[in-house]
C-alpha positions in Angstrom: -22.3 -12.3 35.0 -23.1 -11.8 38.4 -24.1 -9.8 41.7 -22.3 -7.5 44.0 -23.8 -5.3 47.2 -21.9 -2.5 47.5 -22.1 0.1 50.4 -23.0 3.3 49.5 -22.6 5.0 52.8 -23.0 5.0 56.6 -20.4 4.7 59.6 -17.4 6.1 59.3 -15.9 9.8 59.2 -19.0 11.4 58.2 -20.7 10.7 61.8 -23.7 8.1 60.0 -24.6 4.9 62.1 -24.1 1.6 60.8 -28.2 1.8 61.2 -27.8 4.7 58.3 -25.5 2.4 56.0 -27.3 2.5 52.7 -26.3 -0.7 50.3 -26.7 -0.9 46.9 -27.8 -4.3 45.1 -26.5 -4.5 41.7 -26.3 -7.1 39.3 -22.8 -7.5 37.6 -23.6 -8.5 33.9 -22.1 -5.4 32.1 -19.3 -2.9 33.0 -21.6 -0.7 34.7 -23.6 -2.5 37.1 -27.3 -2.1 37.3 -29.0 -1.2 40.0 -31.6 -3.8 41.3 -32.6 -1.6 44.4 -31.1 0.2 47.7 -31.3 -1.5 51.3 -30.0 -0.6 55.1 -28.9 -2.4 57.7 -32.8 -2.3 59.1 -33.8 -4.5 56.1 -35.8 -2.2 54.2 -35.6 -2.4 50.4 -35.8 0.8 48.7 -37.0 -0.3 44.4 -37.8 2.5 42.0 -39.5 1.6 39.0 -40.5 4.5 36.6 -41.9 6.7 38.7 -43.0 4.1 41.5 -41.2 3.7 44.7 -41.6 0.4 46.7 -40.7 -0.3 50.0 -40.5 -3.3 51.4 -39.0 -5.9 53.8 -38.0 -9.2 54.1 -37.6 -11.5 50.6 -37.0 -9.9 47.0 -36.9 -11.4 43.6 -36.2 -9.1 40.6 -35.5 -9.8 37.2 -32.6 -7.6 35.9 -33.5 -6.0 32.6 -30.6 -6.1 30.8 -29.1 -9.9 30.8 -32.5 -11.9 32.3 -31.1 -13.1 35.3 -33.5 -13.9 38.5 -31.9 -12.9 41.7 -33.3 -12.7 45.6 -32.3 -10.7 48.5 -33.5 -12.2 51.6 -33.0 -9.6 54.4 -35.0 -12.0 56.9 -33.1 -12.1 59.6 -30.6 -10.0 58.9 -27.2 -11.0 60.9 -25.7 -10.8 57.8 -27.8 -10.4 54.2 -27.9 -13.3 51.4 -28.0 -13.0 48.2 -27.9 -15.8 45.4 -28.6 -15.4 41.6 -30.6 -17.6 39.9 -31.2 -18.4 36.6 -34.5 -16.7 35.0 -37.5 -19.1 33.9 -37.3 -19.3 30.0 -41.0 -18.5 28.9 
């Protein structure tokens, strides 16, 4: 298992900013990653749940709903984004 960020799109040949850059935050626990939520360079998190959006900035935690697995994205700060993986609470 584990947890990637991938860049979806931004500077480059299409004429976007590195401000535009759009990440993606996936966890890694199958062979087709899950998507956790969206971010850019600002530090704005982009979550869709159902038919929810949330916007927020700063320090996520999500639980990803197919292995269990707590992670965090802390965009505080953002010279260059963490992100760790820790293990969910067993309830």
């Amino acid at each position: 298992m584990g947890e990637s960020i991938v860049r979806r799109s931004g500077a480059g040949t299409d004429g976007g900013s590195a401000r535009d850059a759009v990440f993606r935050w996936e966890c890694r626990c199958q062979e087709h990653p899950v998507l956790l939520a969206t971010y850019n360079a600002a530090g704005r998190v982009n979550i869709k749940v159902r038919d929810r959006y949330w916007h927020v900035l700063g320090q996520v935690r999500t639980i990803c709903p197919r292995c269990g697995a707590e992670h965090v994205l802390d965009l505080r700060g953002i010279g260059s984004p963490r992100s760790s993986r820790e293990p969910a609470d067993s309830r």
